[in-house]
C-alpha positions, 0 to 999 in steps of 0.5 A: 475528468475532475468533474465527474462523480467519483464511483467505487470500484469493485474490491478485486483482492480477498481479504485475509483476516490478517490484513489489519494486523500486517498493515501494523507494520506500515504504520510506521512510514505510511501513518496509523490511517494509511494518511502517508508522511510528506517529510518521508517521501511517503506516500499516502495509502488510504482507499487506494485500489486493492489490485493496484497496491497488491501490484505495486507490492509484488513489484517489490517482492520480485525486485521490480522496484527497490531494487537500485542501491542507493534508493534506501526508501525503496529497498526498505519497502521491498523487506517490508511488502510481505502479506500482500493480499491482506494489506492491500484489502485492509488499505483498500477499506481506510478512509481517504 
């Protein structure tokens, strides 16, 4: 599988001009280019799919994930996933 061609998928999330602007507020654990921060625990962002980054912060709107109370990283990403649409577009666009 490693071996095949790397194909772009479609963009499935509509993005919202406020996308880069909310990712500001990313770039503090998950680097200015979504490169992630192995000392953290954090994992890189750049190109990854927009519905799979939108999924995995409604998750964390609803409580789905951070929500066990010693998982400080996850409780703090749950405060932290707010413009969901928009993130996930802009995070979809860096480069990997």
């Amino acid at each position: 599988i490693a071996g095949l061609p790397a194909q772009a998928s479609p963009a499935t999330v509509t993005a919202e001009a406020a996308g880069e602007e909310s990712f500001a507020v990313c770039t503090a654990c998950h680097g200015d280019n979504g490169e992630g921060n192995e000392a953290l625990k954090v994992p890189p962002l750049a190109g990854m799919e927009d519905w799979y980054v939108a999924r995995q912060m409604r998750k964390f709107q609803a409580g789905v994930r951070g929500a066990i109370e010693d998982d400080r990283l996850g409780t703090q990403m749950a405060s932290m996933a707010q413009t969901v649409d928009g993130i996930a577009a802009y995070v979809r666009s860096l480069s990997r």
